[in-house]
MIGUMI-996564 format. One record per residue (C-alpha): chain; x, y, z. Coordinates in steps of 0.2 Angstrom, whole numbers, m for minus. Layout:
N
<node chain="A" east="X" north="Y" up="Z"/>
...
***
This chain:
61
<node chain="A" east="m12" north="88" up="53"/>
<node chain="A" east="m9" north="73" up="44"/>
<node chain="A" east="8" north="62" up="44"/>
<node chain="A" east="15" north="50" up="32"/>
<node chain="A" east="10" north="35" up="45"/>
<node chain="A" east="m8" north="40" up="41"/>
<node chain="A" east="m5" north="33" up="22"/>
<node chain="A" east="7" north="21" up="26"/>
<node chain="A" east="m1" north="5" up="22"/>
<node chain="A" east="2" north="m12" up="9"/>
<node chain="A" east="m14" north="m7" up="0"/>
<node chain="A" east="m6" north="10" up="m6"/>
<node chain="A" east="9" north="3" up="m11"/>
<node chain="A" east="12" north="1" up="m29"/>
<node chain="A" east="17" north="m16" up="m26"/>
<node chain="A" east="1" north="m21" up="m17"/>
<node chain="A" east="m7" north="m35" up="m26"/>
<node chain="A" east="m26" north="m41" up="m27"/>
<node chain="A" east="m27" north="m60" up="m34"/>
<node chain="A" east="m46" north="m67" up="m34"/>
<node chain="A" east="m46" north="m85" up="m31"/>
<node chain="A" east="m62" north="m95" up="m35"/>
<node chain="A" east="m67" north="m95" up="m16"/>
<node chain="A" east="m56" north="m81" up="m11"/>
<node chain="A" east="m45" north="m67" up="m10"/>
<node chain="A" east="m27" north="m65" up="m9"/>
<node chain="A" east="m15" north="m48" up="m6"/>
<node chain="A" east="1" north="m51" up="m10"/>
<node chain="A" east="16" north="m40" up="m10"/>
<node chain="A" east="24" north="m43" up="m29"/>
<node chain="A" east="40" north="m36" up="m24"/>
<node chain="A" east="42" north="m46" up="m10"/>
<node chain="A" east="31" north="m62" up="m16"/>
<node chain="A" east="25" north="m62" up="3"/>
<node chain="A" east="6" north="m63" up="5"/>
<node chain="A" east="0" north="m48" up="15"/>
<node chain="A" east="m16" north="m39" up="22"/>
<node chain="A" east="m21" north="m22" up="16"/>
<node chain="A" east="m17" north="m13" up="32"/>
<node chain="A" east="0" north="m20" up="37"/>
<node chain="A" east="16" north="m10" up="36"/>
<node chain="A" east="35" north="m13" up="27"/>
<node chain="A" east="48" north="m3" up="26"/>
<node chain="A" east="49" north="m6" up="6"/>
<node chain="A" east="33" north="3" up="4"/>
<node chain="A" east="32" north="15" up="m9"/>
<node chain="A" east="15" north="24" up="m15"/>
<node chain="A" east="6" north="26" up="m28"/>
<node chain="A" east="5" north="39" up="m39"/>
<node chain="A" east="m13" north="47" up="m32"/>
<node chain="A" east="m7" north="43" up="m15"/>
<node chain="A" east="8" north="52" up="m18"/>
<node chain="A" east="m3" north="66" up="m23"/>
<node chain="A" east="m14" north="67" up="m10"/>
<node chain="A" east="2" north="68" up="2"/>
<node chain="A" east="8" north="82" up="m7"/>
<node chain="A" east="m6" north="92" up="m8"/>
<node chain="A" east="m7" north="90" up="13"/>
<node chain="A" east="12" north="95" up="15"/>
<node chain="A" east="17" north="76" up="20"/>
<node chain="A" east="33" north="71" up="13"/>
***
């Protein structure tokens, strides 16, 4: 069965950020203005709307 730790990342979070550099990418948190990775963890984290979906739909919540 799934949990909410198996969704629980910065790259599902609504404030998850992608900014393409010329020679690279950056992920950055906009609420928290930190630069981040896509599979760290905050308590701040809140999904998005298909992620929040998809943890319905498996009970998770």
């Amino acid at each position: 069965m799934a949990k909410r730790a198996d969704f629980h990342c910065c790259a599902t979070c609504i404030h998850f950020k992608v900014e393409k550099g010329h020679s690279h990418i950056t992920y950055r948190c906009a609420r928290l203005g930190y630069e981040t990775k896509p599979a760290y963890q905050f308590n701040c984290w809140e999904p998005k709307e298909n992620v929040r979906q998809l943890m319905t739909k498996r009970g998770i919540r």
